[in-house]
C-alpha positions in Angstrom: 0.0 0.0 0.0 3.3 2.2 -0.2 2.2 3.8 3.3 -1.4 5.1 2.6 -3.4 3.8 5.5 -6.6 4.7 4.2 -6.0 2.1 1.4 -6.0 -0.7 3.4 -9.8 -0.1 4.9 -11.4 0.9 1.3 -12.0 -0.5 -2.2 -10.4 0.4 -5.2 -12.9 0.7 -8.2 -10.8 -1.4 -9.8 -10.4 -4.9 -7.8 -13.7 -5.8 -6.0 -13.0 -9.7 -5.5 -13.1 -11.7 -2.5 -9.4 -11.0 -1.8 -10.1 -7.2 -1.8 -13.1 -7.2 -0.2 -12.1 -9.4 2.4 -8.9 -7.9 3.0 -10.7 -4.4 3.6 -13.4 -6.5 5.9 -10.8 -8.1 8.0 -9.0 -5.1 8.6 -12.0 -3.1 9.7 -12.7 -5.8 12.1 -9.2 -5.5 13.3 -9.4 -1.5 14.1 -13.1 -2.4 15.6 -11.3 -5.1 17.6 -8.6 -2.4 19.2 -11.1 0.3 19.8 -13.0 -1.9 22.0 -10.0 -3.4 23.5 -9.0 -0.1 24.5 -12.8 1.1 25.8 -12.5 -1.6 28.2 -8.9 -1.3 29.1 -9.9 2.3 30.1 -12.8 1.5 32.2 -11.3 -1.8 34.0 -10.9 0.5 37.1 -13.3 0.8 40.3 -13.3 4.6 39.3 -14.9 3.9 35.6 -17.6 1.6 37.6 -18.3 4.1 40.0 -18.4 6.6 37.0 -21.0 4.5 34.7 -22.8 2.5 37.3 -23.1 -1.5 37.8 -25.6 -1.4 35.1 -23.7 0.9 31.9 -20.4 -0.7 32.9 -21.9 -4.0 33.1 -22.9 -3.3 29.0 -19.8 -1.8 28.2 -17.7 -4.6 29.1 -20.1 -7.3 27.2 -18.8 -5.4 24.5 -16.0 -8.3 24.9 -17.9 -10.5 22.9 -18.4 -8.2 20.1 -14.2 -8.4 20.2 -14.1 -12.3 20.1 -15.8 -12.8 17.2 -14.4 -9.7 15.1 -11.1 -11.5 16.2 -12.1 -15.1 14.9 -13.2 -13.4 11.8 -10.7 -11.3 11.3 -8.1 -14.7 12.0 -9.8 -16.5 9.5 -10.1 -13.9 6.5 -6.4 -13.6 6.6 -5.7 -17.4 7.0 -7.6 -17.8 3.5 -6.3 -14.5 2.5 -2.4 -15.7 2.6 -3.0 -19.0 2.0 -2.1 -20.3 5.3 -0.7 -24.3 5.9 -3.9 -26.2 6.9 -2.1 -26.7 10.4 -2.0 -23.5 10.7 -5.7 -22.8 10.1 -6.6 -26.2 12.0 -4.7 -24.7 14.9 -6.5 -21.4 14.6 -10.0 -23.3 14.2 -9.2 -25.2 17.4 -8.1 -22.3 19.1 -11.1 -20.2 18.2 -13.0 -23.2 19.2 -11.8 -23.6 22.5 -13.0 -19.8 23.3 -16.7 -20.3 22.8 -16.7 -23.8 24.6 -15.1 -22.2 27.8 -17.7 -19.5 27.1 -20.8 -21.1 26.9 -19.7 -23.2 29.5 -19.2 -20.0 31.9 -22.6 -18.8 30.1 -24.5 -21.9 31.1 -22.7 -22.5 34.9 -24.1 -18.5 35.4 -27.1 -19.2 34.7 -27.8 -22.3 36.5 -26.3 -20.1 39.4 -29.1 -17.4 38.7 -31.5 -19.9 38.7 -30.4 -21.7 42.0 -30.0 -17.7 43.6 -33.6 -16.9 42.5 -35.0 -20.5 43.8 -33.5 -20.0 47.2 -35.5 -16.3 47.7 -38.9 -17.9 46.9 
């Protein structure tokens, strides 16, 4: 891109194929990614939670999720995109993988903990 930055998040009129396209998709979903990364690394303090409330905080920080999956898909468009070794893709997919297990497993454990919380005040 010879050091034009603004190339690498729009399309050319001249090349719009799947490597352009998803070259410009994965790196918006990298800069997304680092925004949000940063919003929560600036209110990961007791101050920013007194600041926003339980509630607003609460919100902000699910925004985590929203950085997972723009990272998986940002992963995968430029394993395809460079033609990565299969390994290296497997190892990626497993990876990736391993992230929503663990979190659906924390998602489900919560919840059974909500429900046992809310059963034991009736």
């Amino acid at each position: 891109m010879h050091g034009q930055l603004l190339r690498y998040f729009t399309v050319g009129s001249a090349a719009r194929n799947f490597a352009t396209l998803g070259f410009v998709v994965a790196n918006w979903l990298g800069l997304l990614s680092v925004l949000l990364l940063g919003v929560l690394v600036s209110i990961s303090s007791d101050a920013a939670l007194r600041f926003l409330g339980k509630e607003k905080w609460k919100l902000v920080q699910r925004s985590a999720y929203v950085v997972i999956v723009a990272v998986i898909v940002h992963g995968a468009l430029y394993q395809i995109l460079e033609k990565r070794r299969w390994l290296l893709a497997l190892i990626f997919l497993l990876l990736a993988t391993g992230v929503a297990v663990f979190q659906l497993a924390g998602v489900q454990a919560r919840r059974k903990q909500q429900r046992r919380t809310e059963a034991g005040r009736q």
